[in-house]
C-alpha positions in Angstrom: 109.1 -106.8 27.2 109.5 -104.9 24.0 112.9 -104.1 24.8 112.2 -100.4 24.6 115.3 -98.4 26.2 114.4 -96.1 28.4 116.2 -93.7 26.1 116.1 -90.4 28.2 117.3 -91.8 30.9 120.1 -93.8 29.3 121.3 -90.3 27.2 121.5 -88.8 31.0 123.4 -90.8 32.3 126.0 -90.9 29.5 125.5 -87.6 29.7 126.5 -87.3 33.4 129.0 -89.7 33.8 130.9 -88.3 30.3 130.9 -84.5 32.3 132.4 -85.8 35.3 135.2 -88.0 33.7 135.9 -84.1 31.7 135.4 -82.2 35.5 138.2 -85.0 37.0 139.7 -86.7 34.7 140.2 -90.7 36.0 143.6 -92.6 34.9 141.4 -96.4 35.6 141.6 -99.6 34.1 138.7 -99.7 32.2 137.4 -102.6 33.8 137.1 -100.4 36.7 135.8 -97.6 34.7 133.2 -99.9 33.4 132.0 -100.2 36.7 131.8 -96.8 37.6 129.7 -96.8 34.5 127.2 -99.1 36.1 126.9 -97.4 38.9 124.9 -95.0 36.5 123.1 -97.5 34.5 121.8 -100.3 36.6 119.5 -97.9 38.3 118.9 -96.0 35.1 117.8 -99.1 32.9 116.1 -101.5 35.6 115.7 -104.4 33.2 119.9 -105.0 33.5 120.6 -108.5 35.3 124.0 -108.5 36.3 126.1 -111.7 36.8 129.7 -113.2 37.1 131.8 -116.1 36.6 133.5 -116.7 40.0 135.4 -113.5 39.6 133.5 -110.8 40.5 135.7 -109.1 42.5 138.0 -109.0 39.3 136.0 -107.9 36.5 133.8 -105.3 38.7 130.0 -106.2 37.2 128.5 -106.3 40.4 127.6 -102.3 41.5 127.1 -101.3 45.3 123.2 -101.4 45.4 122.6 -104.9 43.9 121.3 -107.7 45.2 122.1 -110.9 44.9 119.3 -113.4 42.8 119.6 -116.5 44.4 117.3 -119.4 45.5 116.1 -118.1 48.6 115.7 -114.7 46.9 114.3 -114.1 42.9 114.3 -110.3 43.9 118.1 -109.5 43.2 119.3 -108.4 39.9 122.7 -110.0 40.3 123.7 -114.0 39.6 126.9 -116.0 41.0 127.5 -118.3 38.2 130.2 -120.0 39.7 132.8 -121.2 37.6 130.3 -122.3 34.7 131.4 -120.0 31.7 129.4 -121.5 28.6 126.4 -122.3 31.6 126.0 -119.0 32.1 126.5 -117.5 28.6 123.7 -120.4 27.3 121.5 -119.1 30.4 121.8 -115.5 29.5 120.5 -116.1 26.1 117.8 -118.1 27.8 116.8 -114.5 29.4 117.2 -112.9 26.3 115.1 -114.7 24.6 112.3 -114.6 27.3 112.4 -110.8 27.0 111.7 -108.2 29.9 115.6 -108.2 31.0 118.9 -107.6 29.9 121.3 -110.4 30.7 125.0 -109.4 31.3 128.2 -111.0 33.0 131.1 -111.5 33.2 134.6 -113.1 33.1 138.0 -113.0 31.8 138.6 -112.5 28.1 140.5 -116.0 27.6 137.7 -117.5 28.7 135.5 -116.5 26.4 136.9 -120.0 24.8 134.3 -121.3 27.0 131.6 -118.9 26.6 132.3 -119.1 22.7 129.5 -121.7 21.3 127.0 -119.6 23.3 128.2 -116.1 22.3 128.0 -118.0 18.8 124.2 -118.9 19.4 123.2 -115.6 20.6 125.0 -113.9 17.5 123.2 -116.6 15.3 119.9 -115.5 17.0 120.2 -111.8 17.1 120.1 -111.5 20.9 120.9 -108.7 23.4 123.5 -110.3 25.7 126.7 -108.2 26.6 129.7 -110.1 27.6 132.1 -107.9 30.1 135.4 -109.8 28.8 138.1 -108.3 31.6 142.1 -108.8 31.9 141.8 -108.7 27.9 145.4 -108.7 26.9 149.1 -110.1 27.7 148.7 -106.8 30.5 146.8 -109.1 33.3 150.5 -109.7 33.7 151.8 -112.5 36.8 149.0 -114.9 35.5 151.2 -116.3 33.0 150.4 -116.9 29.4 147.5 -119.4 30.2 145.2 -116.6 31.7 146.9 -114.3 29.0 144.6 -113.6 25.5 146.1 -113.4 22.2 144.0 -114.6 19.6 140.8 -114.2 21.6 140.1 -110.5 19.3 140.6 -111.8 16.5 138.8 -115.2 17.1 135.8 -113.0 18.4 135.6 -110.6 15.8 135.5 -113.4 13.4 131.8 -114.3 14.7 129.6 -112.7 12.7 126.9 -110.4 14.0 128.9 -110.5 17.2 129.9 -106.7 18.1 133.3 -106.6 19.9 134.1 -103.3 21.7 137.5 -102.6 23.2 137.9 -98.9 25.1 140.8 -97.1 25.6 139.9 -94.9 28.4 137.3 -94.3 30.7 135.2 -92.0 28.4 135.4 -94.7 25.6 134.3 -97.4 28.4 130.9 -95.3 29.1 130.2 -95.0 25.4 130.7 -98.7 24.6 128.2 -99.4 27.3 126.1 -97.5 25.9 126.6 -98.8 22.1 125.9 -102.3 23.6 122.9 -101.0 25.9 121.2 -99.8 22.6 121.9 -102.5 19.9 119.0 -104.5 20.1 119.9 -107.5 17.4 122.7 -109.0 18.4 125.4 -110.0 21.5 128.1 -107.7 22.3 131.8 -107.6 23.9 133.4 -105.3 26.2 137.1 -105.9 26.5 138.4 -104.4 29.3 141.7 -103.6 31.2 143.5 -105.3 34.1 145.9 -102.0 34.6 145.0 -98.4 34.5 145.3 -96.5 31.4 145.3 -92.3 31.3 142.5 -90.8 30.5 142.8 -89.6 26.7 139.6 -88.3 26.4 139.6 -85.0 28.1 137.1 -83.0 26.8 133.5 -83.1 27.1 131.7 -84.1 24.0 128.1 -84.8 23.7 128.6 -87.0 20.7 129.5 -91.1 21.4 132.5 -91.4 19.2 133.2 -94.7 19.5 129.8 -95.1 17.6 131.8 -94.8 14.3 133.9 -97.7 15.4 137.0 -96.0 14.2 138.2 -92.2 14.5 140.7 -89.7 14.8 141.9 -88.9 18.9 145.1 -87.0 17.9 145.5 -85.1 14.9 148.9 -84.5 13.3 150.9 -81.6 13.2 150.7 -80.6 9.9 150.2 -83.2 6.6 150.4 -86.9 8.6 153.6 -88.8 7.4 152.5 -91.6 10.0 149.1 -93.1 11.3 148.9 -95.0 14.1 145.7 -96.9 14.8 144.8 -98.7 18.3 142.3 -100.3 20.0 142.0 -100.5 23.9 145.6 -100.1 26.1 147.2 -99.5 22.8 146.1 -96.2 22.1 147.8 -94.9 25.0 150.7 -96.4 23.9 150.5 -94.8 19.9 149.7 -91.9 21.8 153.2 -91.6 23.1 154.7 -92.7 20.1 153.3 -89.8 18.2 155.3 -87.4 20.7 158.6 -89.2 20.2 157.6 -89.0 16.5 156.9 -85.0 16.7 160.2 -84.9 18.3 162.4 -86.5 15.5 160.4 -84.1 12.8 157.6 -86.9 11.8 154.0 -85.7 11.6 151.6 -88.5 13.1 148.3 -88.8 13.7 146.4 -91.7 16.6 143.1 -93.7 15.2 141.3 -95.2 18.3 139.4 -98.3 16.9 137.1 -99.4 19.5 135.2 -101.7 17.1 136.0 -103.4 13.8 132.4 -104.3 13.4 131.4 -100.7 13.2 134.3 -99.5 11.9 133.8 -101.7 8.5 129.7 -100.6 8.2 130.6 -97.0 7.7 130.3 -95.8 4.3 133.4 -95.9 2.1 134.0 -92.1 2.0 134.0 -92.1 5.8 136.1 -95.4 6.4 138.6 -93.6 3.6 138.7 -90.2 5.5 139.7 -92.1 9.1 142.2 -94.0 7.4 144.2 -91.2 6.1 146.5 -90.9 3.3 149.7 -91.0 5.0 152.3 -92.7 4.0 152.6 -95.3 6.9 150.0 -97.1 8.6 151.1 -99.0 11.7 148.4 -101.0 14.2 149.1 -101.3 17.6 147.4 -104.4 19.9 148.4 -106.5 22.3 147.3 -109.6 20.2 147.2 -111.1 16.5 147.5 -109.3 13.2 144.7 -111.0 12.0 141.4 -108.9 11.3 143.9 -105.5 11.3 144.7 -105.4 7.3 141.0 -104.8 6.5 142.3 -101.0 7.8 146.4 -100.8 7.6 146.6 -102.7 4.2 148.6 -106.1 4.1 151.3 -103.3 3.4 150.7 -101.4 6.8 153.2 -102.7 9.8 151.9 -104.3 13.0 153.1 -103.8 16.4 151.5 -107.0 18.5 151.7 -110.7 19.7 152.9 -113.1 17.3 153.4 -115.8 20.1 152.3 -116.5 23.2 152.7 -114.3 26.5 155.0 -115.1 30.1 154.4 -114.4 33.4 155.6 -110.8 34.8 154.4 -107.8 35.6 153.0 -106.3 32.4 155.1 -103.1 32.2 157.9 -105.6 31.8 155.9 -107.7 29.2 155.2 -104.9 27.2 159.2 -104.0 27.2 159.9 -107.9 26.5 157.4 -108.1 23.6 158.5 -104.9 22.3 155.0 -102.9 22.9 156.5 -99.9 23.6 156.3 -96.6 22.1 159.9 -96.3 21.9 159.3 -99.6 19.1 156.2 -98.2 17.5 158.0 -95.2 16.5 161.4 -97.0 15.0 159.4 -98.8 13.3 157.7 -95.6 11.4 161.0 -94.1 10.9 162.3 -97.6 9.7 159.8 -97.3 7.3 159.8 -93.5 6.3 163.6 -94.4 5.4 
C-alpha cells in the first residue's frame, strides 16, 4: 500500500532481460520489445494491473499468464477498457490513488488527445500511472495521417510533472520501464514503435542509461564536427547518417534522448558535456520542432514533421518526408559549408 518496489526483484529482472537482449540481440518494434519486457515484470512486481483500450493485440500490454479482471472475475490483473480512452485513464488514477496497485494501459499515441485531461490530473496529483502510448510516429504507416501523431510529443512533454519516455531499441524499452516502474510521484509515457528498429544497444551494461534522459550511443571519430541527437526510431536513423558522414571525411557523434524531462534535471556541467561542442547540432524526430531547441539551440537544424502525415507504408513516408539518413547528413554538410 506503501508503494514500496520490490526493488531486488525489479534490478533482476532488468538485470536478466538486459543480458539476454546482449546474448541475442532482437531487431523489434519496441512496442513488441515492451512486451517482452513484461513478460519479466508482471510476475516480478505483482501489484501491476494491466489494461487496454480496444487494441490490445496492437500495443502488446497484455503478457501470456494474465488474466482477465472482469465482472464475473476480480482475480485477473488485466482490464478490457473498450474503446473509452479518457474512462480508462480517469479510472487508473482512481487505482492510483487507492494505492496497493499499479495501474497501466494502453493505446495508440494519437489518442492520448483523449487520455490528455486525465494524464493532466494524474500529473497535477503526482500519481503512478504509466501510459503505453504505441504506433507513436508518422511510421504506423497505411493508417493515414488521422491515426498518425505529430504534435502529440511535444504536446505531452509540455504537461508538467508528466515524464515522457521514448526508446530506441529494445535495451532502451526495458530501461524505460523500469524508470517509470520506480518514479513514484508522477504519471509516465512510453512511446513505442509500430515497426521494428535494430538493436543499437549491443553490449551489456549494468547501468540504466536512459536514466540520464540524454547521452552519448556513438562517439565520433576523432573531435565531433556534427552531433546528431534522436529520440525513439530516429536514432537508428542518425545512426546511419553518422556512417555516410564518416564516409565524406565528417566526424559525428549520435545523442539518444529518451526523455526531455530527465534530460533538462541534470546538472548544467552534465547537460553541457552531452551536448557537445561541435559545430552542428541537428535533431532528428518524426514530429514537431517544438520542445527540441531547449538542446540544439534555435541555431541547431531539425530533421522532422512540419505538416501532417499520408497513408503508405512508412519506409515510403520516411523517403517522402525526407527522414532519411541520406537527408540528415546533406543537411550537416550543408551546414559545415
Amino acid at each position: 500500500m506503501r508503494g514500496e518496489l520490490p526493488r531486488e526483484r525489479l534490478a533482476a529482472t532488468v538485470r536478466s532481460v538486459k543480458q539476454k537482449l546482449a546474448a541475442e540481440p532482437k531487431d523489434i518494434a519496441t512496442r513488441a520489445a515492451s512486451e517482452s519486457a513484461l513478460e519479466g515484470l508482471v510476475p516480478a512486481i505483482p501489484e501491476m494491473i494491466g489494461g487496454s483500450a480496444d487494441l490490445t493485440g496492437s500495443n502488446n500490454t497484455r503478457t501470456k499468464g494474465m488474466k482477465v479482471l472482469s465482472a464475473a472475475d476480480y482475480g485477473g490483473t488485466f482490464i478490457h477498457y473498450g474503446v473509452r480512452e479518457h474512462g480508462m485513464a480517469a479510472a487508473m488514477n482512481g487505482m492510483a490513488l487507492h494505492r496497493g496497485v499499479i495501474p497501466y494501459s494502453g493505446t495508440f499515441l494519437v489518442f492520448s488527445d483523449y487520455c490528455r485531461p486525465a494524464i493532466r490530473l494524474a500529473a497535477l496529483m503526482g500519481e503512478r500511472v504509466i501510459h503505453v502510448l504505441t504506433h507513436d510516429s508518422i511510421g504506423l504507416g497505411e493508417d493515414g495521417p488521422t491515426h498518425q501523431p505529430v504534435e502529440h510529443l511535444a504536446a505531452l512533454r509540455a504537461i508538467p510533472n508528466l515524464l515522457v519516455l521514448r526508446p530506441c531499441d529494445a535495451v532502451e524499452t526495458i530501461e524505460c520501464w523500469q524508470i517509470a516502474l520506480e518514479r513514484k510521484d508522477g504519471p509516465s509515457v512510453l512511446a513505442l514503435t509500430r515497426q521494428n528498429l535494430p538493436q543499437l544497444r549491443a553490449a551489456f551494461d549494468e547501468r540504466n542509461r536512459c536514466a540520464a534522459g540524454a547521452y552519448e550511443l556513438l562517439s565520433a571519430e576523432g573531435e565531433a564536427q556534427v552531433s546528431l541527437f534522436a529520440s525513439g526510431s530516429e536514432v537508428s536513423i542518425a545512426a546511419a547518417a553518422r556512417k555516410l558522414l564518416a564516409e565524406r571525411g565528417v566526424a559525428a557523434r549520435v545523442v539518444s534522448v529518451p526523455s526531455f524531462e530527465l534530460f533538462l534535471a541534470a546538472p548544467p556541467a552534465a547537460r553541457a558535456a552531452t551536448v557537445g561542442t561541435a559545430r552542428v547540432r541537428i535533431a532528428i524526430e518524426a514530429g514537431v520542432r517544438q520542445g527540441w531547441d531547449a538542446i540544439i539551440g534555435s541555431d541547431g537544424l531539425f530533421v522532422g514533421m512540419s505538416t501532417f502525415g499520408a497513408s503508405a507504408p512508412y519506409k515510403d513516408l520516411y523517403r517522402h518526408f525526407g527522414l532519411t539518413p541520406e537527408k540528415v547528413a546533406e543537411a550537416a554538410l550543408s551546414k559545415l559549408a
